[in-house]
N, C-alpha and C positions, 0 to 999 in steps of 0.2 A: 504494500500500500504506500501511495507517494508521503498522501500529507496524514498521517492518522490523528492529527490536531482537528483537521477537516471534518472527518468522517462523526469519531465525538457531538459535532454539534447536529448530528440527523435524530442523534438518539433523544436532545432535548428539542430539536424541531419537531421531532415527531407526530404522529398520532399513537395514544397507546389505548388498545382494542383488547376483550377476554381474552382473543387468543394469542396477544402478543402484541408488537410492536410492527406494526405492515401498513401500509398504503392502501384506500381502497381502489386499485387497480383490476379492470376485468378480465377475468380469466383465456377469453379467449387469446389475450396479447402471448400469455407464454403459454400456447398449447403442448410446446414440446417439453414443458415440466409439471412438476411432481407441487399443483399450486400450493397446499400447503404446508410443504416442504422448505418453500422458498426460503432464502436466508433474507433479509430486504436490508439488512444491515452491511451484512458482509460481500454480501453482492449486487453490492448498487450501482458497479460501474456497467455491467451487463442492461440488469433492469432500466437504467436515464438511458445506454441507447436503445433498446427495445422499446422504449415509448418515446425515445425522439424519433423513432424509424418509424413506424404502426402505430401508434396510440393518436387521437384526436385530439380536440384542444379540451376536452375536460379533463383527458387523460394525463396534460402538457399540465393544468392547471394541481389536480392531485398529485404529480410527481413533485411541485415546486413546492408545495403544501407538505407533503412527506420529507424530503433533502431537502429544500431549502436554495434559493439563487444564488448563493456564493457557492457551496456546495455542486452544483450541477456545473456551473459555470470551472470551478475546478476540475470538474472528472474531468467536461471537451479540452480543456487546455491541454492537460497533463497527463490523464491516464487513458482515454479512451482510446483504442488502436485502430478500430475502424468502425464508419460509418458511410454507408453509399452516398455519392453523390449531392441525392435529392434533400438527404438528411441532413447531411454538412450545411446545407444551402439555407435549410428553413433553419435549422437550430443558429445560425449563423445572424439569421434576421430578428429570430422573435429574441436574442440576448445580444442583438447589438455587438459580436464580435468580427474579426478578420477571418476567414477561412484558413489564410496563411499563420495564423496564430493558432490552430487545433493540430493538436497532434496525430491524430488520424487522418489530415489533409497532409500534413509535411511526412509523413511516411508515404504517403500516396502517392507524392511524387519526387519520394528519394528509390520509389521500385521502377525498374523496367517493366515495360506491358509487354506481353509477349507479340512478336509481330505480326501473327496471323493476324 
């Protein structure tokens, strides 16, 4: 984990629910897990891009509600590794950053694409 001073502050942004401390985020976004499994702490750099990729804007509004805009704005700087295109583009607009200042844009294009 980059900043764990960062992460800290989700657990007092939070929402805390019976069954723990989670977001209410709908199920369909991570069909390919185990929902309530999920870790929503330890695993938040995965879950902010899964809902900046496929989540809508109430999904965009409960994420920032859950982590928090310094917190989200952290993971795209410095830990996120990738995000398509489309995603880089909107999360780039609705937080007001550079694309060249995400770190899954500047890996994007420190790779070769292949030539086909």
């Amino acid at each position: 984990m980059k900043n764990p001073d960062n992460i800290s502050n989700i657990q007092k942004e939070g929402k805390q629910t019976n069954v723990g401390l989670k977001p209410d985020l709908p199920k369909h976004l991570f069909w390919d897990q185990r929902y309530d499994e999920i870790d929503w702490v330890g695993d938040y750099r995965s879950i902010i891009a899964r809902v900046i990729e496929r989540g809508n804007e109430s999904d965009w509004q409960e994420m920032l509600s859950f982590y928090g805009h310094a917190n989200i704005v952290n993971a795209l700087l410095h830990e996120i590794k990738y995000l398509p295109d489309f995603a880089i583009e909107d999360a780039c607009n609705y937080f007001n950053l550079r694309k060249e200042d995400l770190l899954c844009y500047t890996r994007k294009q420190s790779r070769k694409e292949h030539w086909i």
